[in-house]
Phi, psi and omega in degrees: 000133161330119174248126182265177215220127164264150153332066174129320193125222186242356178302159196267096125013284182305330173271342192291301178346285175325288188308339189279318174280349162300300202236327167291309215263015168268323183283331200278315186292297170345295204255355153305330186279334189298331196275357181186108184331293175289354151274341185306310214287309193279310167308293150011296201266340233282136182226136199278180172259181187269112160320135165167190189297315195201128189319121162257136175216160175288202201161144201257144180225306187259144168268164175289138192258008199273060216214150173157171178259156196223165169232151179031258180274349205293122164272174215253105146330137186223353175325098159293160247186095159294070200270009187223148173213217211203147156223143177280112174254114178313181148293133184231116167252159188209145182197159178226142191241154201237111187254128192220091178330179121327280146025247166304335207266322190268341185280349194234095187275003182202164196312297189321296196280010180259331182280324157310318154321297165268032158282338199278319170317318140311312204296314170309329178300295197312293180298315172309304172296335180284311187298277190283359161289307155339291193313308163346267155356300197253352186083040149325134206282196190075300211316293174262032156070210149269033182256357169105347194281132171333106184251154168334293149351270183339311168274313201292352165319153161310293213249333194275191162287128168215150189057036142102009173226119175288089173287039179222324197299203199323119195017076176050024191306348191223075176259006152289336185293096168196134171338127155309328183194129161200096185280138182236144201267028161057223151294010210261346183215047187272343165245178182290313188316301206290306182307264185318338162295317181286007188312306173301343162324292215270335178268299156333300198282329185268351160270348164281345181276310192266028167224022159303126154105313219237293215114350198256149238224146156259148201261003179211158165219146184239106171251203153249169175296354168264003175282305161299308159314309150004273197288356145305292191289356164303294176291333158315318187296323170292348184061067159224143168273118187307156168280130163252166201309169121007154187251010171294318190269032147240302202276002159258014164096038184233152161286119176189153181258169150263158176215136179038094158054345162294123181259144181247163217192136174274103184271118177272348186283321204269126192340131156005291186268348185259135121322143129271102131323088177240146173214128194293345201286319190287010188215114186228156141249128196264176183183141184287155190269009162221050148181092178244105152038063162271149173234148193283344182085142161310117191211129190277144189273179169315312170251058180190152193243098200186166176228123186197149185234186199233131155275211150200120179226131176242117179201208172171162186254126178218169181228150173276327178260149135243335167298006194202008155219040173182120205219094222256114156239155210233143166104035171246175210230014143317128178235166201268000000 
């Protein structure tokens, strides 16, 4: 007599769920932030959004003129003013998907060892994912694929479009929407000698740039490690002690110094050749409230003798300010 036969066999599906979404996809978000600072900070502070097509957020474009100093009876502009407008930011999606043969399901004959499996399974997910959000992040070329997301590159540009509005269009009408800075330093820091003598240089000019205007400061600087080493042997060579970072960035296991009360930080993700300048108040990341690194539960497909499930993330990195939360320079060729 015919015996009928499921996908993967008979094991309970519903609990493997559960424990994943319980206890893996919490640990998986977790140790995504441990691998990296600027996700720690920004997935961390990350706020959901309002459902619809595409993020809306406001954004300072003009400064306001309706303002000024007066005497006694002297009068007050009330003239309005539009010094704010909106930008659209698409949805940038992501996903890692977690797979369990028939197969494996029947060679791992009892629970204890199917759940060792898909711990391992996770564990993959969790590096696959720290790796393209990381690439993401920073413009790895590649990196995000078709999914749109905002890379760091990106805002700090001059010239493009970003959230639907083009700071080169009718006559520059929004020429603040543009990056703080995005220097590309040429041959001026092509050995470690030249990179660690300009440090003060290279630090000067990027606290002078996000604090034009404003007053305001970047709250991380992000290098690689040969920028940092740079800048130890820089302070050594002065007989000084670097300051240390923060104690969110020592306890959260990262290498990082203060420079003017600022902590810079070592990023295993960010390119070589780049710096990074962020200031955080002006850069946040979002995310829809029904796929923050959610899972879909395990469900078997049609044509596959198998069980899978979806991780899931829907967001997007957007800034209010772009002249003030991202400020880059690119192109040294130093190496430690």
């Amino acid at each position: 007599m015919a015996t009928d036969i499921t996908p993967g066999g008979g094991y309970d599906y519903a609990s493997l769920t559960a424990l994943t979404k319980e206890q893996y996809v919490p640990k998986l978000v977790d140790n995504i932030k441990k691998k990296s600072i600027l996700l720690s900070r920004l997935l961390g502070k990350s706020k959901p959004n309002a459902s619809g097509n595409a993020i809306h957020q406001p954004i300072e474009t003009h400064d306001s003129a309706s303002l000024g100093f007066y005497e006694k009876y002297g009068e007050l502009s009330v003239v309005p003013q539009e010094f704010a407008t909106e930008a659209l930011y698409s949805w940038s999606q992501a996903y890692a998907s977690v797979s369990i043969s028939g197969f494996e399901e029947r060679v791992n004959d009892n629970p204890e060892k199917l759940i060792d499996l898909l711990g391992a399974k996770m564990r993959n997910a969790e590096k696959s994912l720290t790796k393209k959000f990381s690439d993401a992040l920073y413009g790895v070329s590649g990196a995000d694929g078709v999914g749109k997301f905002i890379s760091l590159p990106a805002i700090a540009h001059q010239s493009n479009a970003l959230g639907g509005i083009d700071p080169t269009a009718n006559s520059n009408e929004y020429s603040m929407w543009k990056g703080c800075f995005d220097v590309d330093t040429g041959t001026d820091y092509d050995t470690f000698a030249n990179l660690k003598n300009g440090i003060p240089t290279i630090m000067r000019t990027g606290f002078a740039s996000m604090s034009k205007d404003s007053g305001d400061k970047p709250s991380l600087i992000v290098c690689p490690q040969v920028v940092f080493d740079a800048m130890e042997e820089y302070l050594s060579d002065k007989k000084r002690t670097p300051t240390m970072a923060s104690s969110e960035v020592a306890d959260g296991g990262f290498l990082g110094m203060k420079w003017r009360g600022v902590d810079v930080v070592v990023d295993q993700s960010c390119p070589e050749d780049s710096i990074f300048f962020i200031n955080e108040d002006y850069l946040q990341m979002k995310h829809s409230r029904k796929a923050n690194f959610g899972f879909t539960g395990f469900k078997a497909p049609v044509n596959q003798d198998a069980k899978t499930g979806h991780i899931l993330w829907m967001g997007q990195l957007v800034c209010s300010n772009r002249s003030k939360a991202v400020g880059r320079f690119h192109g040294i060729g130093a190496t430690s």
